[in-house]
C-alpha positions in Angstrom: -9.5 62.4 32.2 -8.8 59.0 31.0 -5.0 59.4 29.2 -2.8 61.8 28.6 -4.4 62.1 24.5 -7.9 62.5 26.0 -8.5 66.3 24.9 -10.9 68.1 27.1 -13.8 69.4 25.6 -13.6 67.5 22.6 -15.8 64.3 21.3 -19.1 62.9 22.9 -18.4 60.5 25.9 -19.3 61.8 29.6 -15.8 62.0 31.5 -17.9 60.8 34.4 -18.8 57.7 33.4 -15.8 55.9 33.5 -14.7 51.7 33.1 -11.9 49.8 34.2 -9.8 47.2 31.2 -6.5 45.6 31.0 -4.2 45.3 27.8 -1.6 42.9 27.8 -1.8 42.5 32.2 -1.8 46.7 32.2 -4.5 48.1 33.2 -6.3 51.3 32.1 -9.0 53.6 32.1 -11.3 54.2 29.7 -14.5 56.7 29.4 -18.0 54.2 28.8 -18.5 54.6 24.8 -15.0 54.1 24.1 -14.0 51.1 21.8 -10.8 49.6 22.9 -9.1 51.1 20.1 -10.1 54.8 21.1 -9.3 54.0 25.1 -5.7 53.1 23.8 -5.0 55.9 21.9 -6.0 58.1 25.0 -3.2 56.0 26.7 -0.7 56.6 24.1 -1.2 53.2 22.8 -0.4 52.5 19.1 1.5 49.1 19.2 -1.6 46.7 18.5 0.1 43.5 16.8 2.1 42.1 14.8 1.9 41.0 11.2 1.1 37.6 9.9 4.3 36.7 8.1 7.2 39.0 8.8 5.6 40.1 12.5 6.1 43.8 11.9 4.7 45.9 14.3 1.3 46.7 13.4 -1.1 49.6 15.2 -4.5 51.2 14.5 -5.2 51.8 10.4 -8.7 52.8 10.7 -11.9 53.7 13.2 -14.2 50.9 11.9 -14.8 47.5 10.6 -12.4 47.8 8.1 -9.7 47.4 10.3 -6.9 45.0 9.4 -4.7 45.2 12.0 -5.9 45.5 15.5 -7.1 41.9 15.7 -7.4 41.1 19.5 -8.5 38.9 22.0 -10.9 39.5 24.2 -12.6 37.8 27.6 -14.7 38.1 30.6 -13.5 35.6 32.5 -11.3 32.3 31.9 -14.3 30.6 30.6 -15.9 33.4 28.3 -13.0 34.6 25.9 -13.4 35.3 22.1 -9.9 35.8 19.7 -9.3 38.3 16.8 -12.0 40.7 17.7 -11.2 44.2 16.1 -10.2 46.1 18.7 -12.1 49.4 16.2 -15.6 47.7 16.8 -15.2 46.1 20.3 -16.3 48.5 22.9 -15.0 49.2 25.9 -16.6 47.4 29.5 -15.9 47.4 33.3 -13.5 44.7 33.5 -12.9 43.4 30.1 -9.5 41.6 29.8 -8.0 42.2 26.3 -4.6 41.2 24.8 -2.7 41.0 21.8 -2.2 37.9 19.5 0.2 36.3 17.6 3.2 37.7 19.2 6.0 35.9 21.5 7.1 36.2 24.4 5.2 39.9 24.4 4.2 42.6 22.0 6.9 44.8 22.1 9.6 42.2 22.0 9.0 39.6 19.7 11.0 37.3 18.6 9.3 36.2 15.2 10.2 39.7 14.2 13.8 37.9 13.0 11.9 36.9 9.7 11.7 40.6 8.6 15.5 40.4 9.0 15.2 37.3 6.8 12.5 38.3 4.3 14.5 39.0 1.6 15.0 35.3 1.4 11.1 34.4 1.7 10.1 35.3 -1.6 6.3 34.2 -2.4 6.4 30.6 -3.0 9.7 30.0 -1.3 7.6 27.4 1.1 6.8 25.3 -2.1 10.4 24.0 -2.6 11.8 24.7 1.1 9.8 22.1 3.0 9.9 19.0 0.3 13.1 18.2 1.8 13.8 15.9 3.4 10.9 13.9 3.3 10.6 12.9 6.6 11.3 15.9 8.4 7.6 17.2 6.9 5.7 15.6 9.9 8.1 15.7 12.9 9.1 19.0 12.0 7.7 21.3 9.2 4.3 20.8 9.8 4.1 20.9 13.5 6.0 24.5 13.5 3.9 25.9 10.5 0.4 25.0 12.2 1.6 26.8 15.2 2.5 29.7 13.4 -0.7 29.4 11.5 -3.5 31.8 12.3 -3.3 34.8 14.6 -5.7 33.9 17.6 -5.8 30.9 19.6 -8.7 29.4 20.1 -10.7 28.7 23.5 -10.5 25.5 24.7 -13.2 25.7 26.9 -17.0 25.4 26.3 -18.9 28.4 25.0 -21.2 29.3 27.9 -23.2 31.9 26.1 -26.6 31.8 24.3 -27.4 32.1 20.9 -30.8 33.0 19.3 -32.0 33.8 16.1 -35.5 35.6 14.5 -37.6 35.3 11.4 -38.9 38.8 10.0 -40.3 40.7 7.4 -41.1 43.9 6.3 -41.5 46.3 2.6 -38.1 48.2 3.1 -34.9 47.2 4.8 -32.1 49.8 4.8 -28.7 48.5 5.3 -26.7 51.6 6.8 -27.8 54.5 9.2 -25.7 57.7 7.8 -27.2 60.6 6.2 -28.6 58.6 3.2 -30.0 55.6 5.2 -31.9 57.7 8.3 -33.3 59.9 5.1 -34.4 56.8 3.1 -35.9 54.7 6.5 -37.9 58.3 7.2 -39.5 58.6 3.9 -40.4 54.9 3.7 -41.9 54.8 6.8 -43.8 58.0 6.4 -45.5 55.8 3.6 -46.9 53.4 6.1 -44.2 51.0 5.1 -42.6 48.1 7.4 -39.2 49.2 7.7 -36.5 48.0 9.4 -32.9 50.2 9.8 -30.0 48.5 10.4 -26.6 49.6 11.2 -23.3 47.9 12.8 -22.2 50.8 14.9 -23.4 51.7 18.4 -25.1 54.8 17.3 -26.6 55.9 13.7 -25.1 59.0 12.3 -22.0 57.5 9.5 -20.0 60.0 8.3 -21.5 62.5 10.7 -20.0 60.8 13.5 -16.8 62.2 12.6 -18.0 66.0 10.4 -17.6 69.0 11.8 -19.1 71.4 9.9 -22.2 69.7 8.2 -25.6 71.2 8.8 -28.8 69.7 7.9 -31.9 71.4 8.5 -30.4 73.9 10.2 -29.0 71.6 12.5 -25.8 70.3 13.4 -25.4 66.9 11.1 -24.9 64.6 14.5 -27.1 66.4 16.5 -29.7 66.0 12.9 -28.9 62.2 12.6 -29.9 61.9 16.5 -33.0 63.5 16.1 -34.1 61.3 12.7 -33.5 58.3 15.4 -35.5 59.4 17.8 -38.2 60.0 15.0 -38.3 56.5 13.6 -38.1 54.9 16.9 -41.4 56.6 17.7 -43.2 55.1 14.8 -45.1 51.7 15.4 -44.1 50.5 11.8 -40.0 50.8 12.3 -37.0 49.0 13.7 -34.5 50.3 14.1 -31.1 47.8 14.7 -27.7 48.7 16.0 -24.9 47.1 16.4 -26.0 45.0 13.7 -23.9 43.8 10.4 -26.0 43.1 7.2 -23.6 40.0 6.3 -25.8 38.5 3.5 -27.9 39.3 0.6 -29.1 36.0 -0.6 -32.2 35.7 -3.5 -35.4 36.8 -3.0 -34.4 39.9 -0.9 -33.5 37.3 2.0 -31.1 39.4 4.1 -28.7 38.1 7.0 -28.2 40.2 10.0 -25.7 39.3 12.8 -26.9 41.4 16.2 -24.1 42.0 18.9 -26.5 42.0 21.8 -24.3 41.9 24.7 -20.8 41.9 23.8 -20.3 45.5 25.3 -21.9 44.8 28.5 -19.8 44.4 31.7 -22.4 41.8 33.3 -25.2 40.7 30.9 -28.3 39.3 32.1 -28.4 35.3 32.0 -31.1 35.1 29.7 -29.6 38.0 27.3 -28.2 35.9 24.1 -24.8 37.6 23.1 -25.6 37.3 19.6 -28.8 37.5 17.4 -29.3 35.8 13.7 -31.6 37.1 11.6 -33.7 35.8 8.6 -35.6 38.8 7.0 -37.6 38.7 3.8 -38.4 41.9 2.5 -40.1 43.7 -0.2 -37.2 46.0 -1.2 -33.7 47.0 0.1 -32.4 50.0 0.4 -28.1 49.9 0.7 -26.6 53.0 2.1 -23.6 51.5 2.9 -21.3 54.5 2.7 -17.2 54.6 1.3 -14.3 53.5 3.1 -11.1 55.6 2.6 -8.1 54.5 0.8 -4.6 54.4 1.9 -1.7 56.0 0.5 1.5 54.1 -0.9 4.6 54.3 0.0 8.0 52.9 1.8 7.1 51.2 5.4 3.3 52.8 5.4 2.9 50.1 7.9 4.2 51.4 11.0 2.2 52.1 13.7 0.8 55.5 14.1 -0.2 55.9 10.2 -3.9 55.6 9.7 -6.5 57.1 8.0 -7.6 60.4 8.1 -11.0 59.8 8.2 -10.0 57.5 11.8 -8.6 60.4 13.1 -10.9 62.3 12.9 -13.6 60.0 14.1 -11.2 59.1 17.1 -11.0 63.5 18.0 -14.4 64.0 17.4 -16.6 61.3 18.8 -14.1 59.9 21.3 -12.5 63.4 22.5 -9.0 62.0 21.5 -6.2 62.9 19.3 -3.8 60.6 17.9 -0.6 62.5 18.0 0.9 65.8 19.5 2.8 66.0 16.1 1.0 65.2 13.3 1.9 64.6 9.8 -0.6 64.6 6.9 -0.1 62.9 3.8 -2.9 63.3 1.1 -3.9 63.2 -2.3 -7.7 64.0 -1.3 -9.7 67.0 0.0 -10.7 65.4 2.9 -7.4 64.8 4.6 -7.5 68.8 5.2 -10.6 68.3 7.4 -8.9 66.0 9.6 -5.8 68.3 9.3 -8.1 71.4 10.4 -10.3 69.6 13.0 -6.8 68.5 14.8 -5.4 71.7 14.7 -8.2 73.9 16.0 -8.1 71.2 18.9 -4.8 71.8 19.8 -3.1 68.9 17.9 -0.1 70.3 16.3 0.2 69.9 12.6 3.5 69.3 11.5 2.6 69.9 7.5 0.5 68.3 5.0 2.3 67.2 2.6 0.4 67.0 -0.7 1.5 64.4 -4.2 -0.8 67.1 -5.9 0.6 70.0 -7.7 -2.5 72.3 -7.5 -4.6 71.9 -4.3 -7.8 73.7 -4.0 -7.2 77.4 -3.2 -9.7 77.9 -0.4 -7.7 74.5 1.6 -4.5 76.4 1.2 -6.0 79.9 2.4 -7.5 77.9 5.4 -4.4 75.9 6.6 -2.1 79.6 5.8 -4.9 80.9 8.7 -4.1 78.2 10.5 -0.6 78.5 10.9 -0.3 75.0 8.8 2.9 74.1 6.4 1.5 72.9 3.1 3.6 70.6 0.8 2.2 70.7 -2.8 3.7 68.8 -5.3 5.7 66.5 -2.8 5.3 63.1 -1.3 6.2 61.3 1.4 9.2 58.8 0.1 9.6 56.7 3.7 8.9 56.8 7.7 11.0 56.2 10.5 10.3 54.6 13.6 10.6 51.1 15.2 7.3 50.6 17.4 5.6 53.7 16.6 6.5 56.5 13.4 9.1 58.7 14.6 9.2 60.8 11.5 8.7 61.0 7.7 11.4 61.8 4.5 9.5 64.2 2.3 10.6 65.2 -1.1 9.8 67.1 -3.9 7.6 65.1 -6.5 10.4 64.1 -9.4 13.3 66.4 -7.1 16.2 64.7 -5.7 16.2 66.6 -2.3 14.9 65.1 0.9 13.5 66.3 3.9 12.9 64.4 7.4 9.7 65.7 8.9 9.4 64.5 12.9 6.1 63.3 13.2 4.7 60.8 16.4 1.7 60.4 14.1 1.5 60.6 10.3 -2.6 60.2 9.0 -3.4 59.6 5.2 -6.0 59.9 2.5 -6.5 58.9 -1.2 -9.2 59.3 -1.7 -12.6 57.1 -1.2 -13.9 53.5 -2.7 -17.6 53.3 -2.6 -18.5 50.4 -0.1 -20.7 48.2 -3.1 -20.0 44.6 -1.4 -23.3 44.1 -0.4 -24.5 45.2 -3.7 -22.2 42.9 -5.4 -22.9 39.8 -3.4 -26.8 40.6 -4.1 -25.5 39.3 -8.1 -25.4 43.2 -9.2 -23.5 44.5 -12.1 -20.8 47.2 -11.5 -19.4 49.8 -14.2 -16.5 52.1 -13.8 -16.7 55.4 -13.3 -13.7 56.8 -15.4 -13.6 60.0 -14.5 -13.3 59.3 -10.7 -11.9 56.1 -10.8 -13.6 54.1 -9.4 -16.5 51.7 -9.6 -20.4 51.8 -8.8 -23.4 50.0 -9.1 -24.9 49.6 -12.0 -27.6 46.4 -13.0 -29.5 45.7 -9.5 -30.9 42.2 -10.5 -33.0 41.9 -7.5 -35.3 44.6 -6.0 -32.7 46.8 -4.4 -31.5 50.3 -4.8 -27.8 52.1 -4.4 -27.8 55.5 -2.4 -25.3 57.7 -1.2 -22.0 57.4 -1.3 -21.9 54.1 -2.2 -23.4 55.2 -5.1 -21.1 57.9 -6.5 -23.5 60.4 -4.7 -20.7 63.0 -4.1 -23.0 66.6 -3.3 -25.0 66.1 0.1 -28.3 67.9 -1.0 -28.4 65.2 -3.9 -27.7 62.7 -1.7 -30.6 63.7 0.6 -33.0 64.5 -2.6 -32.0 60.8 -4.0 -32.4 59.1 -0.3 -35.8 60.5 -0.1 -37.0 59.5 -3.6 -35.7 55.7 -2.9 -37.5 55.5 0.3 -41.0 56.1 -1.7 -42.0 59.2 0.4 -41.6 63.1 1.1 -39.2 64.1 3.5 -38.3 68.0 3.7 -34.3 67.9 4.6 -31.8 70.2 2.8 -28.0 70.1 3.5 -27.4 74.3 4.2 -24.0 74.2 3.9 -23.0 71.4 1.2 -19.6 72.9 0.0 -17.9 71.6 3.5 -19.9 68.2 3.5 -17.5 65.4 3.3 -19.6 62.6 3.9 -20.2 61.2 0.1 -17.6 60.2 -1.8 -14.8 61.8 0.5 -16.0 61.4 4.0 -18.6 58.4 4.5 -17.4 55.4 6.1 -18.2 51.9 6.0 -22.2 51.3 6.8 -22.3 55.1 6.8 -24.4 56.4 4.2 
């Protein structure tokens, strides 16, 4: 096995098929499917970075493209290396050279880490009045030191030996996201005869069900369902379907950007492979399935390394077979944060309680984690962590109560909830209204010939998803969600480009 947080049994990589990288000069294994993110946390690995300003330690926050932290830099060889690449998308090949940025002399020392000492005294603004004086000292010595500290990466110096290329398309239907919404949506349009053309930025389609555990659809495992919707559309003439491909623009006319990643994860592309592909597609109607991404909870130093999302654990257990902690703290004011809590313990992972800032959970969560042998905190919160390069442990207290408790944790994952994902809707010149009840906001006025599904569309209950997925692809398609009670996947579990 590839690390000592690799759980046997658990995710869907081949321990076989292994690949060789190095982080920071160390070297380490990794199992072919991993992203570098995943690989580390097998090895233990939380410390990613360090923060713009203050150059706190920084590690993994989520499984995705929402990451904010673990910006990194990655090459090939001296003359092929690209900077602040998230280390959540970037998958793992035979050889690849990664390392951290903006840290000095090395990640776990760094001396820049004096201005969180200091930042009491760098108040926003503070720069305005600090470096007017005196005037001369601006060019021989402000300046110079504040556009090396500027930025996180450096950039190459050398020539970009790769090729580029770029493709005109069109087609009736595009569907930006391959979850449950957007492989139901591309299956009815195409069963129209429609032109359609899937796109999704992750290696494989499936969203949320990458990380579920318990959603059936059609009587089959949601993963194992998504896989099989694939294979379906690839066999049709009129689809194509694109992975590892962002939708990055929604321009007028339905004139939709795509940025294909066509060799990045490739140990030794062929020379006449470009390593990126732009395309121009005009289409008829767009279909965005773009999921929710999860939101974090608040509190004193959330930053350290080792708190993420929940929804990142549990993508990192059950599609790369590793869990983030041996002791694991939960800190939620959502549902879904007891899947993750639940998948992790039935793994192995020990749970060391979920603390909750609600004061009435749902029964049937409590009555699970009570079978499970898991500590639930209703009614409390979590008021700080401990920890210098990775959590150590959290203070827990009673919500309004003056007691304290310290909870030792080497992992602490949160949820609060889940924001629909509408920026491509919104940057298509569509109208948004709140949602009052859930807080939170959804599309409303599509002003070009587009459609909302899913999560991102307040879709919450998975056979209405499917039902509403179907109808905006045009067509029939017979799927039902059997067991939509334990479907997390709208509202509380889809994640970005998910569906």
């Amino acid at each position: 096995m590839s690390g000592a947080y690799r759980i046997k049994g658990a995710g869907r990589l081949t321990p076989a098929r292994t690949a060789r990288f190095s982080f920071d000069g160390k070297s380490y294994t990794a199992l072919q499917g991993d992203t570098v993110a995943s690989a580390l946390l097998a090895n233990g690995v939380h410390l990613i970075g360090r923060s713009f300003k203050y150059h706190r330690p920084r590690g993994f926050l989520s499984a995705g493209p929402e990451e904010p932290n673990a910006l990194i830099d990655v090459s090939r060889d001296a003359s092929r290396r690209q900077p602040n690449v998230r280390a959540t998308v970037q998958e793992v090949f035979d050889g690849a050279i990664v390392s951290s940025q903006n840290r000095y002399p090395s990640l776990s020392f760094d001396v820049g880490a004096i201005n969180d000492f200091f930042s009491p005294f760098f108040a926003a603004g503070f720069y305005y009045k600090t470096f007017m004086w005196p005037k001369a000292a601006w060019h021989k010595l402000y300046e110079p030191i504040i556009r090396r500290a500027a930025g996180l990466g450096s950039a190459p110096k050398e020539g970009d030996t790769d090729q580029y290329a770029s493709r005109f398309a069109h087609c009736d239907v595009l569907v930006a996201g391959g979850g449950a919404a957007g492989l139901t949506a591309a299956l009815s349009a195409a069963k129209t005869g429609a032109k359609v053309i899937l796109v999704d930025e992750n290696p494989t389609v499936g969203g949320a069900l990458r990380f579920e555990s318990g959603t059936v659809i059609n009587g089959q495992n949601g993963y194992d369902w998504a896989q099989s919707v694939l294979a379906e559309l690839k066999a049709m003439p009129n689809v194509e379907v694109l992975t590892r491909t962002t939708v990055f623009g929604y321009y007028n006319h339905n004139f939709i950007g795509l940025a294909e990643r066509v060799t990045d994860h490739l140990a030794s592309p062929a020379l006449h492979e470009p390593r990126e592909r732009l395309w121009q597609v005009r289409t008829k109607k767009v279909i965005m399935a773009t999921g929710a991404i999860e939101r974090h909870m608040v509190f004193a130093n959330n930053d350290r390394p080792g708190i993420m999302l929940a929804s990142a654990a549990r993508t990192y257990l059950n599609q790369y077979g590793v869990a983030v902690g041996h002791n694991v703290g939960v800190y939620t004011a959502h549902d879904s944060a007891y899947e993750a809590a639940f998948d992790l313990k039935r793994a192995g992972v020990k749970i060391a309680a979920i603390v909750d800032c609600r004061p009435n959970p749902d029964q049937k969560l409590l009555d699970e984690a009570r079978a499970l042998g898991i500590e639930v905190l209703a009614g409390h919160s979590v008021y700080d962590t401990a920890g210098r390069l990775r959590v150590t442990s959290m203070t827990v207290g009673r919500n309004g109560g003056s007691g304290k408790r310290k909870i030792a944790v080497d992992a602490l994952i949160v949820s609060a909830g889940w924001t629909p994902s509408v920026h491509l809707f919104s940057q298509s010149r569509g109208k948004l209204k709140y949602d009052a009840a859930n807080q939170r906001f959804l599309p409303d006025v599509h002003v070009q010939d587009g459609v909302s599904i899913g999560a991102c569309n307040g879709t919450d209950d998975l056979s209405a998803l499917l039902s509403e997925a179907a109808a905006a692809g045009g067509g029939e398609v017979a799927v039902s969600g059997s067991n939509a009670n334990t479907w997390t996947g709208g509202m509380i579990g889809a994640a970005e480009g998910a569906g």
